[in-house]
C-alpha positions in Angstrom: 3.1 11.4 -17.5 2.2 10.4 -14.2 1.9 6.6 -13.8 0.5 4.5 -11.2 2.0 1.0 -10.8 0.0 -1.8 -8.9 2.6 -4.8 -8.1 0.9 -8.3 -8.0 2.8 -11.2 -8.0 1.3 -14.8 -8.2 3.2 -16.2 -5.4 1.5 -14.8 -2.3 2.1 -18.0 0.4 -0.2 -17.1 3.2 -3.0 -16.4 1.3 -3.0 -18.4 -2.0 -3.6 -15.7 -4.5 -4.3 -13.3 -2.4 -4.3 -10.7 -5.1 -7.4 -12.3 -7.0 -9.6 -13.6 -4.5 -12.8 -12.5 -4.4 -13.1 -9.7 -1.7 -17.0 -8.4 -1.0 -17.8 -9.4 -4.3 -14.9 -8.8 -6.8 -11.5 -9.5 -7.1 -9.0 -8.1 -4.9 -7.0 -6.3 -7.2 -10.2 -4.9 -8.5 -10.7 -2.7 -6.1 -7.5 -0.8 -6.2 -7.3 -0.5 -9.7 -11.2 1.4 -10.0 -9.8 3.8 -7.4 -6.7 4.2 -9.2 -8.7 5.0 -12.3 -11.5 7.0 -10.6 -8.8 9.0 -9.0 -7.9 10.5 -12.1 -4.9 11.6 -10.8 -2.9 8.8 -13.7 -2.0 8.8 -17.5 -1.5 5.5 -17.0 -2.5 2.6 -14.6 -0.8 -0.2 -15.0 -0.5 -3.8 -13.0 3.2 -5.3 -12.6 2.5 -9.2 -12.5 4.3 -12.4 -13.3 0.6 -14.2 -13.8 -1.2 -14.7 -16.5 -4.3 -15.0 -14.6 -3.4 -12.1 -12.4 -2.9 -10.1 -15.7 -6.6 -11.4 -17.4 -8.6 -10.0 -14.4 -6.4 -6.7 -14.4 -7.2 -6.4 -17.9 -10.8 -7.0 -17.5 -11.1 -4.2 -14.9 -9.1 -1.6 -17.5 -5.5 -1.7 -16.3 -2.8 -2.1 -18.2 -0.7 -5.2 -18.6 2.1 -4.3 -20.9 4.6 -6.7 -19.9 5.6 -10.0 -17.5 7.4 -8.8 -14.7 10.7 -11.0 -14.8 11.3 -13.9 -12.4 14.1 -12.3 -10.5 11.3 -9.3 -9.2 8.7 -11.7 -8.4 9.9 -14.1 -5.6 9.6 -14.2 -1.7 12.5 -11.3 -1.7 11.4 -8.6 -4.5 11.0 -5.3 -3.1 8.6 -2.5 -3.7 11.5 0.2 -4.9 13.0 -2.7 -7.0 9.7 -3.5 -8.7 8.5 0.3 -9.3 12.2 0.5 -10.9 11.7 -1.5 -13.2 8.3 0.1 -14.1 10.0 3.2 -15.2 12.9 1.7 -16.7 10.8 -0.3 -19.4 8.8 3.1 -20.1 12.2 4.7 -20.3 13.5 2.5 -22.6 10.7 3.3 -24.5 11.1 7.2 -24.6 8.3 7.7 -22.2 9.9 8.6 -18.5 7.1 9.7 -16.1 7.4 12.7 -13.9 5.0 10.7 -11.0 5.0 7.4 -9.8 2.4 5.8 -7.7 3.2 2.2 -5.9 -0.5 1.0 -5.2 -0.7 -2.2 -3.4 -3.5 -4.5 -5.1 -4.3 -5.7 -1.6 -5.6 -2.3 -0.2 -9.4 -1.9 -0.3 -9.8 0.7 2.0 -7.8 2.9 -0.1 -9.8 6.2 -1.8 -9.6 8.1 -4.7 -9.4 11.1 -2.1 -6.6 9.8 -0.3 -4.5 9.6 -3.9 -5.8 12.9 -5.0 -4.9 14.5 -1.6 -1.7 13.1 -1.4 -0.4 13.5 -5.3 -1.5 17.7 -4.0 0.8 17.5 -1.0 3.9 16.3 -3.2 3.2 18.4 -5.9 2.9 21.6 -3.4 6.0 20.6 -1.1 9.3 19.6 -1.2 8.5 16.1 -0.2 10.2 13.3 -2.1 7.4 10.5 -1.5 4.2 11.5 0.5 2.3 8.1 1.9 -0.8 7.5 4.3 -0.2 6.5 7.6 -2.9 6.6 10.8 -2.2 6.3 14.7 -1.5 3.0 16.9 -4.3 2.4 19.4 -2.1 1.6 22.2 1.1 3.4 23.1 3.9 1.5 21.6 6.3 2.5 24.3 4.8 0.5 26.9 4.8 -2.6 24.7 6.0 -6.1 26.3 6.8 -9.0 24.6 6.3 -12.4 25.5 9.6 -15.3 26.0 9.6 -19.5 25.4 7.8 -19.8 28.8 4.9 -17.1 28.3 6.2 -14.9 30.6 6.0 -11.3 29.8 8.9 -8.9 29.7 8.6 -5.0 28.6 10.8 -3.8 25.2 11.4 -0.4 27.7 10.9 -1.0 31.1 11.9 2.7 32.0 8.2 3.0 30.1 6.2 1.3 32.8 5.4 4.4 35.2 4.9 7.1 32.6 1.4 8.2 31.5 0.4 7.5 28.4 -0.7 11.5 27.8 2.9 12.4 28.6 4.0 9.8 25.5 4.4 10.9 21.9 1.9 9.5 19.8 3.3 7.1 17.7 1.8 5.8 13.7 2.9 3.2 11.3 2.4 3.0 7.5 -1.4 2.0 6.0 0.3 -0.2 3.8 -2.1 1.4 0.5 0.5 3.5 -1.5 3.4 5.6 -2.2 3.5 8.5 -4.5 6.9 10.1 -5.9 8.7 11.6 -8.6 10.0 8.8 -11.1 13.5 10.3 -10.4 13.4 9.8 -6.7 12.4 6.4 -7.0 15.6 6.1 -9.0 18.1 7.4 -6.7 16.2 6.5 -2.9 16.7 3.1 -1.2 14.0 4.1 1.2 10.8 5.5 2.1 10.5 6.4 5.5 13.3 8.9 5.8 12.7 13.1 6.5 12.3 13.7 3.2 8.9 12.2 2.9 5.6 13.4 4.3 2.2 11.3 5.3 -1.4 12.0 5.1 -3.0 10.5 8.5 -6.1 8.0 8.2 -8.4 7.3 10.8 -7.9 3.9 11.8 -10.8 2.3 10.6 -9.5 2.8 7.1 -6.6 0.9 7.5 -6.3 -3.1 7.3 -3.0 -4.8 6.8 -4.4 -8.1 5.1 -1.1 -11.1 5.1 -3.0 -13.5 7.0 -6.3 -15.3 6.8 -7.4 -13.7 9.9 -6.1 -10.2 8.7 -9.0 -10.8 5.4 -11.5 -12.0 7.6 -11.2 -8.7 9.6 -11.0 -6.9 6.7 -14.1 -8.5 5.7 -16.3 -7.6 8.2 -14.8 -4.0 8.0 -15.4 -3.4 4.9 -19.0 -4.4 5.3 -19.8 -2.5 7.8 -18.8 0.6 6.3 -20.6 0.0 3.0 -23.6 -0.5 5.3 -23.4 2.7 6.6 -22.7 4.1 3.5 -25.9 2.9 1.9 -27.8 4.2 5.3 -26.8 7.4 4.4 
């Protein structure tokens, strides 16, 4: 069985349920479960929530909500592995252990069916034990500064300052959309970004991070944008 497991808690802080406010027309969370079940790379797609609003809207888009996720999983402190745990422990219980397991966050709507589908391929075809999407940082992250109490600037690696930026490795970070894995290596691993996983790499303009208001309101206009062209084509 290969199961993908979309965690939304009701307790988001920055922005107040986040998971269920309307984005471009829907709810948030609905457009991660339709590529989740357009994928059709899952048996199963089930969302992971301790809300009973969160779980009406997950059911109206065709997810499943078979439990509550417990109190102790859904607080400021509740990690992914933890939450994806407990996933395939309640369908263990229950004689049904998957063989995949997909961790797709409900605030990712730049996420595609393509990316899952090319992604599930890579893990299935390597030896990877979690494959994820990650896409480049616009500006070397060696030459970084930071800035003290009195504004002044001061660089994390000063020895960075009179190298070219061609002679720097490129550097990514994470899209923040999902994780893919064998159910038994979300079992046993405590993290994710280790040599045994692998990445697919995303152009940057479909990628969006979205914790603060001004993080949706970019997203917004993103997302937009890109359905414009779309419908130009």
């Amino acid at each position: 069985m290969r199961l993908c497991v979309i965690p939304a808690r009701g307790g988001s802080k920055r922005i107040p349920r986040k998971n269920i406010k309307e984005f471009y027309g829907k709810p948030m969370i609905a457009w991660a479960i339709e590529v989740a079940l357009n994928s059709r790379c899952f048996d199963n797609v089930l969302v992971s929530t301790d809300d009973e609003e969160i779980k009406t809207v997950a059911e109206q888009y065709s997810a499943e909500v078979p439990f509550m996720r417990p109190a102790g999983l859904a607080d400021d402190y509740a990690g992914t592995i933890s939450v994806v745990r407990h996933t395939i422990r309640w369908f263990d219980s229950r004689g049904q252990l998957p063989d995949i397991v997909c961790c797709l966050y409900p605030t990712a709507p730049f996420v595609t069916a393509e990316s899952i589908s090319t992604a599930l391929h890579q893990l299935l075809k390597t030896e990877s034990e979690f494959v994820f999407p990650v896409t480049r940082y616009p500006f070397p992250i060696q030459r970084a500064i930071w800035i003290d109490e009195r504004r002044n600037v001061q660089m994390f690696d000063p020895k960075m300052f009179s190298k070219r930026s061609q002679d720097l490795n490129e550097a990514y970070h994470d899209a923040g959309q999902f994780y893919i894995g064998k159910a038994t290596t979300w079992l046993k691993r405590d993290e994710l970004f280790t040599s045994g996983s692998s990445v697919i790499v995303l152009p940057r303009y479909c990628v969006q991070d979205i914790d603060t208001v001004e993080d949706w309101q970019y997203a917004e206009l993103m997302f937009a944008a890109q359905r414009t062209e779309y419908q130009k084509q």
